[in-house]
N, CA, C and O atoms as CSV, one atom per row, in Angstrom:
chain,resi,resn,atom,element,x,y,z
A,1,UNK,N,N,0.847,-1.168,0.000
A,1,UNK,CA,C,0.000,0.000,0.000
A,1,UNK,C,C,0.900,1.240,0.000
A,1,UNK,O,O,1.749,1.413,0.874
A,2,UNK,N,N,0.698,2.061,-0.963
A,2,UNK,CA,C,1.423,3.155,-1.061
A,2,UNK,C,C,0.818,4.317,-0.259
A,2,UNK,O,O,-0.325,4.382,0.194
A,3,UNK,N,N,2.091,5.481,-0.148
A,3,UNK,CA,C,1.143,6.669,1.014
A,3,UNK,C,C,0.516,7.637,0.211
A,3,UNK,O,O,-0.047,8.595,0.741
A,4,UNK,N,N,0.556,7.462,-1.294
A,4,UNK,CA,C,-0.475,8.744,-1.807
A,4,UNK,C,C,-1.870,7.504,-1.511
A,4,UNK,O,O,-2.890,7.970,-1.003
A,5,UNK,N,N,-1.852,6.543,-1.723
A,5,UNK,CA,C,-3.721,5.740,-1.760
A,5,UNK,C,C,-3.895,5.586,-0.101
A,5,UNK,O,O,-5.033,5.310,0.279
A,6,UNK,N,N,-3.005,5.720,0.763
A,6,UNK,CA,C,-3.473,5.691,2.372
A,6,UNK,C,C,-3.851,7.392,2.228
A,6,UNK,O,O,-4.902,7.887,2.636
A,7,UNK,N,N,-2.602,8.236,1.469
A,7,UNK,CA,C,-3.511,9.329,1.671
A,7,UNK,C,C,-5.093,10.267,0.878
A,7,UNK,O,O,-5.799,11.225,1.191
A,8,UNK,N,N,-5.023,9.378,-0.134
A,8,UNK,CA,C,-6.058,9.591,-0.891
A,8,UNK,C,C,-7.365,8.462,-0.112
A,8,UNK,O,O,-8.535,8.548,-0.484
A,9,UNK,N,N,-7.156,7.980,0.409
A,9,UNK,CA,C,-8.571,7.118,1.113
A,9,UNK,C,C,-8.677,7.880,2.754
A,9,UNK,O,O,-9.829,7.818,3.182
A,10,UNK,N,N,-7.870,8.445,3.540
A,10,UNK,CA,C,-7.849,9.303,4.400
A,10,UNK,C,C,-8.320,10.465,3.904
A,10,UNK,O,O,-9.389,10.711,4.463
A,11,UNK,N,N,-7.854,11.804,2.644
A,11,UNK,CA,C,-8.971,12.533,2.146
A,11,UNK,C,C,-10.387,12.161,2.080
A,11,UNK,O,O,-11.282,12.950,2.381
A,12,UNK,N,N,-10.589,10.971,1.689
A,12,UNK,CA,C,-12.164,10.770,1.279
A,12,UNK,C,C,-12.770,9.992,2.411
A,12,UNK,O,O,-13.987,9.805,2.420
A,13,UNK,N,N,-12.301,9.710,2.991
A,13,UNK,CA,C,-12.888,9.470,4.361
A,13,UNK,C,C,-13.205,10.922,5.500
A,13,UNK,O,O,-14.173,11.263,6.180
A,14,UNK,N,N,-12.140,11.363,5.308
A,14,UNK,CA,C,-12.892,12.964,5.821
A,14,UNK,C,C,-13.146,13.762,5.608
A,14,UNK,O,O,-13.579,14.625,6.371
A,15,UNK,N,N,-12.963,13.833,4.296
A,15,UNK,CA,C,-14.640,14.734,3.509
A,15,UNK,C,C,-16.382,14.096,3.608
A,15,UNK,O,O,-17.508,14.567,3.770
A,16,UNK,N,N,-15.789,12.845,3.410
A,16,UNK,CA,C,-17.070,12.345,4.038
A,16,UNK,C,C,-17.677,12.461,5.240
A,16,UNK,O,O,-18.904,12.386,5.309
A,17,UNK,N,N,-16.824,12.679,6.459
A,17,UNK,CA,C,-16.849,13.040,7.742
A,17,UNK,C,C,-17.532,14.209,7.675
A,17,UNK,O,O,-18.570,14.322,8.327
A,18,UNK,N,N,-17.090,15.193,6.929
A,18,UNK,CA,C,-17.556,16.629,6.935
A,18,UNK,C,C,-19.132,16.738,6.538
A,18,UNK,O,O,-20.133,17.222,7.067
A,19,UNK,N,N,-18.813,15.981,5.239
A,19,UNK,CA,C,-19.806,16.439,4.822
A,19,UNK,C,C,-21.093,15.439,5.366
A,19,UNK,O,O,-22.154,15.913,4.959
A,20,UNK,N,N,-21.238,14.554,5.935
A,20,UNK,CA,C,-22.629,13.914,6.661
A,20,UNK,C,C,-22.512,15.006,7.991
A,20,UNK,O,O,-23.636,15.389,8.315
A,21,UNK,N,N,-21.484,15.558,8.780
A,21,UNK,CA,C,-21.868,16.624,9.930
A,21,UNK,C,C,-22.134,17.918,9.508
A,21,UNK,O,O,-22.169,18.712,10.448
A,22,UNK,N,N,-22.313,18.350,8.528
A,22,UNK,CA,C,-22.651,19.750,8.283
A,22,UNK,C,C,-24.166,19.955,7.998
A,22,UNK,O,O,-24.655,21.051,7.727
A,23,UNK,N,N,-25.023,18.515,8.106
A,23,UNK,CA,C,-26.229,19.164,8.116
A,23,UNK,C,C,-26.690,19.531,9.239
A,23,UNK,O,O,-27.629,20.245,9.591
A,24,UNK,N,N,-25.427,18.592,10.067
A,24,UNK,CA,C,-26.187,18.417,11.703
A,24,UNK,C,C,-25.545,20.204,12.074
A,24,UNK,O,O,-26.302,20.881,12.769
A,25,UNK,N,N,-24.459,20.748,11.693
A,25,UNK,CA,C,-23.801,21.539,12.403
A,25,UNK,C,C,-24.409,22.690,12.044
A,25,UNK,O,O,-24.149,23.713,12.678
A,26,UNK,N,N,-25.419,22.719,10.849
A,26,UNK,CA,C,-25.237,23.897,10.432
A,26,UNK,C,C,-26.721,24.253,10.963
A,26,UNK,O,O,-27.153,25.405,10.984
A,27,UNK,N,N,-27.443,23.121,11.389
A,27,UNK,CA,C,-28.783,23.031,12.219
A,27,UNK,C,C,-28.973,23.402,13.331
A,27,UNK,O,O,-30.081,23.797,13.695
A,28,UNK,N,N,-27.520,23.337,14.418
A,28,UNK,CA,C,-27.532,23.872,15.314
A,28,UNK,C,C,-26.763,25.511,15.580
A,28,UNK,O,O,-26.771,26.333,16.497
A,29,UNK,N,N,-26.278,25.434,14.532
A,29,UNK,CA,C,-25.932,26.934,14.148
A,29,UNK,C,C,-26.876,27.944,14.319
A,29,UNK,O,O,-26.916,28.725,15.270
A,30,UNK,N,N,-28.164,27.876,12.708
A,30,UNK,CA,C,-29.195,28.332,12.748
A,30,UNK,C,C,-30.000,28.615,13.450
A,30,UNK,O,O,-30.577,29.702,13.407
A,31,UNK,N,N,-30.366,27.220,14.711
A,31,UNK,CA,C,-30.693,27.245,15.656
A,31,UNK,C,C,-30.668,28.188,17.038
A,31,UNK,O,O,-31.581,28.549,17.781
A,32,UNK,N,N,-29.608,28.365,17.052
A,32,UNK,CA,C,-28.599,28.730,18.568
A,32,UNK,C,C,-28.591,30.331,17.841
A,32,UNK,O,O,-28.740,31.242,18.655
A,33,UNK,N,N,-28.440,30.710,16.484
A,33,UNK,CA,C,-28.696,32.137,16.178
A,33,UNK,C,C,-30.027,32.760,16.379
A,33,UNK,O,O,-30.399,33.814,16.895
A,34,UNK,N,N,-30.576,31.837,15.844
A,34,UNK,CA,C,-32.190,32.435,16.034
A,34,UNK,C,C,-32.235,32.660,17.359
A,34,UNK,O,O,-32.295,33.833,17.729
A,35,UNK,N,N,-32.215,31.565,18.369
A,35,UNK,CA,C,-32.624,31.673,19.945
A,35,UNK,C,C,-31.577,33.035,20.320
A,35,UNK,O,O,-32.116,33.931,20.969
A,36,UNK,N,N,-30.337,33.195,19.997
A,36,UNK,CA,C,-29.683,34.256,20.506
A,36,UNK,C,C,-30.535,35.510,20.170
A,36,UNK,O,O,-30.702,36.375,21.030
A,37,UNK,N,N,-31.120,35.628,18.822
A,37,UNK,CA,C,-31.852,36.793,18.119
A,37,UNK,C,C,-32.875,37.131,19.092
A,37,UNK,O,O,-33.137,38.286,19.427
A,38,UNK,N,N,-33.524,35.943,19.596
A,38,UNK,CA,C,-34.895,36.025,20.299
A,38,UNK,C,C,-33.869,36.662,21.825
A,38,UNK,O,O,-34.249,37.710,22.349
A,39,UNK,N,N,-32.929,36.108,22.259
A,39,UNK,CA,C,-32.706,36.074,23.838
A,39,UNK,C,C,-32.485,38.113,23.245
A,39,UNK,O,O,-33.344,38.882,23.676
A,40,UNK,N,N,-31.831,38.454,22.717
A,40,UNK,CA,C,-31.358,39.569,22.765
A,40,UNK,C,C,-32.577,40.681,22.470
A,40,UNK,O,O,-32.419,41.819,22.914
A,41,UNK,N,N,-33.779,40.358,21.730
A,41,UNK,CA,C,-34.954,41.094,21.286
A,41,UNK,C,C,-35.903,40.929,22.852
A,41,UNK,O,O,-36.806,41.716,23.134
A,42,UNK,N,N,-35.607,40.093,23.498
A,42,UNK,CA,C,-36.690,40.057,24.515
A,42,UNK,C,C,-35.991,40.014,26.428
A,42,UNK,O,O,-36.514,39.770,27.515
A,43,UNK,N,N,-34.335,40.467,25.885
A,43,UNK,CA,C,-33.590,40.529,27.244
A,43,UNK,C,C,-33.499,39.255,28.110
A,43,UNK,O,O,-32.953,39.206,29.212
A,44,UNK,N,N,-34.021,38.369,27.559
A,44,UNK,CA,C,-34.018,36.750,28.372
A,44,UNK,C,C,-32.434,36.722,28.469
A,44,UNK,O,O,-31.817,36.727,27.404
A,45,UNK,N,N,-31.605,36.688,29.867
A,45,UNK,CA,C,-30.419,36.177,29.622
A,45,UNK,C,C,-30.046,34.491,30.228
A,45,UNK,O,O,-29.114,34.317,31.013
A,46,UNK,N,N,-30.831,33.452,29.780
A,46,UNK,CA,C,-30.734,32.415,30.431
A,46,UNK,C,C,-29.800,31.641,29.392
A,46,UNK,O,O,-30.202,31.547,28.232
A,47,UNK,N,N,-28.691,31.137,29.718
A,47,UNK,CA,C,-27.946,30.615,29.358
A,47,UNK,C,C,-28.095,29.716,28.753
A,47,UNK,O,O,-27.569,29.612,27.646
A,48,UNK,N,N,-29.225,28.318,29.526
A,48,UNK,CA,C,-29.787,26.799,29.466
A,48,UNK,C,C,-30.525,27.202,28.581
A,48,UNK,O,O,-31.021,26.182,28.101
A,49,UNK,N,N,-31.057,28.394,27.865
A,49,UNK,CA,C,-32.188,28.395,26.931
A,49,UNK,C,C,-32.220,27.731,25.818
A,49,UNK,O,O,-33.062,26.937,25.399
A,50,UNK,N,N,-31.012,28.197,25.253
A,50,UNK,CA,C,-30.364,27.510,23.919
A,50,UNK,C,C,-30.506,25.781,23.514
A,50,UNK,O,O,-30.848,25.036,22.595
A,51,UNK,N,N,-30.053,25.771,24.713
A,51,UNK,CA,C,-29.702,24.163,24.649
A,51,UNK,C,C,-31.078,23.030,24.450
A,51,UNK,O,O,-30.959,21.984,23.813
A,52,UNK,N,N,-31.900,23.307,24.877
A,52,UNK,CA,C,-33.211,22.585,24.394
A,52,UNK,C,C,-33.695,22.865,22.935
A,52,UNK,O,O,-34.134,21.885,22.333
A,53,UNK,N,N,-33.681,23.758,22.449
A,53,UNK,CA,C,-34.093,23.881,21.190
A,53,UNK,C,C,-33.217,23.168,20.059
A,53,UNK,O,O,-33.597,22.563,19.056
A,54,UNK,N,N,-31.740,23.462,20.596
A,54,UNK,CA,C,-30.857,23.117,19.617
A,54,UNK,C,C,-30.846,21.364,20.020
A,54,UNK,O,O,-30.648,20.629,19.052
A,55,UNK,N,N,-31.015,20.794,21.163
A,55,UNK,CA,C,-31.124,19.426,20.948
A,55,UNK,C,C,-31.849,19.060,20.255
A,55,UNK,O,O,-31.520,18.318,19.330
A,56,UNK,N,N,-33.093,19.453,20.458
A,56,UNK,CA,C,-34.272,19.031,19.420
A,56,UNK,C,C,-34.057,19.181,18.230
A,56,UNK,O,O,-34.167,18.228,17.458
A,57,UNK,N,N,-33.828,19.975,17.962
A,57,UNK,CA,C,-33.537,20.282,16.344
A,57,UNK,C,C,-32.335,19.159,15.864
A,57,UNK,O,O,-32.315,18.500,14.825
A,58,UNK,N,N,-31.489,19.169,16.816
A,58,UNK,CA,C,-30.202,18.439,15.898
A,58,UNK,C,C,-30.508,17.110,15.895
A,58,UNK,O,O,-30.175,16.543,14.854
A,59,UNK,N,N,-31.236,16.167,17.035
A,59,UNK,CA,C,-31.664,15.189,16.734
A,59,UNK,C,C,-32.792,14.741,15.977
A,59,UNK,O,O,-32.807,13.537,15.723
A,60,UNK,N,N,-34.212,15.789,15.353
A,60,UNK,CA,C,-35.011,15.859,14.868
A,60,UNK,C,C,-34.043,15.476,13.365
A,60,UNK,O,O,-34.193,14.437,12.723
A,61,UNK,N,N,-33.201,16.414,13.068
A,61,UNK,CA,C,-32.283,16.140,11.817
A,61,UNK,C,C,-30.972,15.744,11.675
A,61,UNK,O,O,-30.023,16.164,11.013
A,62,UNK,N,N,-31.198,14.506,12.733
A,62,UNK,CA,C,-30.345,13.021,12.806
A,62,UNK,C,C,-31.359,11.679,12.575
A,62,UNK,O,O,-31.123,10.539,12.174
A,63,UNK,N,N,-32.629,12.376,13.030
A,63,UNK,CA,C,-33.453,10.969,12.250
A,63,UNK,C,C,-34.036,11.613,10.715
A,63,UNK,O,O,-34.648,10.862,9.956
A,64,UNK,N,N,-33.845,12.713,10.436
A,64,UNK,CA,C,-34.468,12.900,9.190
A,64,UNK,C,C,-33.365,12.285,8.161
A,64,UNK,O,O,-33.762,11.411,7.391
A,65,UNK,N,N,-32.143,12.651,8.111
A,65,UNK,CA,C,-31.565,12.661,7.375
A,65,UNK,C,C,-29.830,10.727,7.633
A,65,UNK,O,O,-28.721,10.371,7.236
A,66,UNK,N,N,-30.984,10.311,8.549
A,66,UNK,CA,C,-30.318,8.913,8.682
A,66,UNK,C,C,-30.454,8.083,7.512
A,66,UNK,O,O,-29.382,7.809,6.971
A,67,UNK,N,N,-31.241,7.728,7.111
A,67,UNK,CA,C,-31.211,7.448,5.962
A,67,UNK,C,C,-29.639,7.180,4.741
A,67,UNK,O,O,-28.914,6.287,4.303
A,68,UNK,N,N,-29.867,8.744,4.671
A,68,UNK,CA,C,-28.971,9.699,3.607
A,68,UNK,C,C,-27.368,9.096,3.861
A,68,UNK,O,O,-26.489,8.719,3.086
A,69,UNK,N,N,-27.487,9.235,5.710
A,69,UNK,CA,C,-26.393,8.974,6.219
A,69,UNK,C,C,-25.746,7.266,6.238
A,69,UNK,O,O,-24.588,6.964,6.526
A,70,UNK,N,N,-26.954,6.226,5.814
A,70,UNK,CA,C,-26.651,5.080,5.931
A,70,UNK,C,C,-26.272,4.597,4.695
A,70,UNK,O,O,-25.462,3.679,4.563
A,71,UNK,N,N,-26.932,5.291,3.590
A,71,UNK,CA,C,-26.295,5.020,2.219
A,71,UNK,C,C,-25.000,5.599,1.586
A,71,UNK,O,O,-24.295,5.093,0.713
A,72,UNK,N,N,-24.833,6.994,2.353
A,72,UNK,CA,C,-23.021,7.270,2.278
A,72,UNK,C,C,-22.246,6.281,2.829
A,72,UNK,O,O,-21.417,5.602,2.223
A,73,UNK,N,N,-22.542,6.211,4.028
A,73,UNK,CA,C,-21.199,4.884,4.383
A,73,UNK,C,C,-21.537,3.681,3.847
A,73,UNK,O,O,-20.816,2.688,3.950
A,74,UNK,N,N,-22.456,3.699,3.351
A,74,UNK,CA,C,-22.491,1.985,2.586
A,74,UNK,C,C,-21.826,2.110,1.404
A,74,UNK,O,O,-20.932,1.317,1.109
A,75,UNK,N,N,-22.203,3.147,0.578
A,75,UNK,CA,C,-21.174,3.424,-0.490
A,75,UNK,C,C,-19.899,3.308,-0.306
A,75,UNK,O,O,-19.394,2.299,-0.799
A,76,UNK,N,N,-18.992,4.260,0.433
A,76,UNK,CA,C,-17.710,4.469,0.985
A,76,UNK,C,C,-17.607,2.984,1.176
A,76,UNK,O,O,-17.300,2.404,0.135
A,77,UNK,N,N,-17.803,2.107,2.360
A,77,UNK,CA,C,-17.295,0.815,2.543
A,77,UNK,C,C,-17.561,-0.261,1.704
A,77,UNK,O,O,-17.094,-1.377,1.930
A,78,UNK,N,N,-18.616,0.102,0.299
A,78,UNK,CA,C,-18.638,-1.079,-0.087
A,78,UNK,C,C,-17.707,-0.403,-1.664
A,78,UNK,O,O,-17.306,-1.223,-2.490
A,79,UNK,N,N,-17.576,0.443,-1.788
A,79,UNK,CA,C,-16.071,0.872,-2.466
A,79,UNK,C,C,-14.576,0.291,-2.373
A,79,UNK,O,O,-13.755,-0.218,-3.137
A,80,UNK,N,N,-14.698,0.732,-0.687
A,80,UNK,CA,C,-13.226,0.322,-0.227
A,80,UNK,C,C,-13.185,-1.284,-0.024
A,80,UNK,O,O,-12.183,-1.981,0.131
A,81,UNK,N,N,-14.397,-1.644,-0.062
A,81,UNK,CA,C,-14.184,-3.386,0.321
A,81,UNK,C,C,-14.359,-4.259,-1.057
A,81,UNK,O,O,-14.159,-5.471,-0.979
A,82,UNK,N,N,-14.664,-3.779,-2.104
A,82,UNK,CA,C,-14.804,-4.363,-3.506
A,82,UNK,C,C,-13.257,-3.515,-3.816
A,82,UNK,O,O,-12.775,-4.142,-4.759
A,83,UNK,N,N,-12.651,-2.808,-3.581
A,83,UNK,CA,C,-11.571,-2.492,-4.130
A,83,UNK,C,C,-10.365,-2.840,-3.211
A,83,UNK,O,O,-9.254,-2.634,-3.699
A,84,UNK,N,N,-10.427,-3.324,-1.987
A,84,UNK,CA,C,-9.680,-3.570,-0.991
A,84,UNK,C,C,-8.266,-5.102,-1.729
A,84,UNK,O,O,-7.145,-5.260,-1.245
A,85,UNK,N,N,-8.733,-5.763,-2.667
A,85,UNK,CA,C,-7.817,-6.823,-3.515
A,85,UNK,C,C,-6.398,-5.790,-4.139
A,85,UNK,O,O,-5.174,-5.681,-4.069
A,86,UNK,N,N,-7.638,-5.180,-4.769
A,86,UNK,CA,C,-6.636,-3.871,-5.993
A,86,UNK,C,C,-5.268,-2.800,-4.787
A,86,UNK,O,O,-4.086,-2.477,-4.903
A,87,UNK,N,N,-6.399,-2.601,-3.699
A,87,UNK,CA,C,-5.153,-1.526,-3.000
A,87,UNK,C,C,-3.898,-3.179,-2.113
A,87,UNK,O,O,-2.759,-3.123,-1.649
A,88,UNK,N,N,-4.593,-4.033,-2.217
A,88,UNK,CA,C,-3.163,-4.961,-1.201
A,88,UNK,C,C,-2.180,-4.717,-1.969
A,88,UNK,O,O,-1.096,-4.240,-1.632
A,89,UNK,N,N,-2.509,-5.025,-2.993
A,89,UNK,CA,C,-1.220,-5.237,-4.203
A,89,UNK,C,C,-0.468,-4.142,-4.691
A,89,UNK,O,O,0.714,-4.318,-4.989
A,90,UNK,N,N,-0.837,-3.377,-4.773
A,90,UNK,CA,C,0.179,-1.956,-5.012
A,90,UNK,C,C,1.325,-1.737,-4.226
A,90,UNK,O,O,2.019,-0.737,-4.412
C-alpha cells in the first residue's frame, strides 16, 4: 500500500466526515442564532435556553436525514471493500 492511496482514502474518508456533519452543524448553528436573536430582542439572559431547542432540532435532523447517512457509508465501505484486492497489491 502506497502513502499517496493511504492518503487519498484518508482525504475521502474525511470529507465524508464533513460532509454527513454539516447538516447536523449547520442546524444547530441556525438554531442557537435564532434563539440568541430572540434572547437579545426580549432581554431573556438564560444561558440553558439555547440548549433545548438546539437538541431538538439536531436530533429531529439526525433521524431525518439517517437514511442519507446510511447510504453514504455503505457506499464508501462497499467501495473500499470491492476495491480492498486492488489496494493490497500496489
Amino acid at each position: 500500500m502506497s502513502q499517496s492511496l493511504i492518503l487519498t482514502l484518508g482525504t475521502q474518508a474525511i470529507m465524508m466526515i464533513v460532509l454527513m456533519s454539516l447538516p447536523l452543524i449547520l442546524t444547530a448553528m441556525l438554531v442557537g442564532l435564532t434563539v440568541s436573536i430572540l434572547q437579545a430582542v426580549t432581554q431573556i439572559q438564560e444561558q440553558t435556553l439555547s440548549f433545548v431547542p438546539k437538541t431538538i432540532c439536531v436530533f429531529s435532523m439526525l433521524i431525518l436525514i439517517s437514511p442519507w447517512h446510511m447510504s453514504t457509508a455503505k457506499q464508501f465501505l462497499t467501495h473500499l471493500l470491492i476495491n480492498l484486492p486492488s489496494y493490497l497489491t500496489r
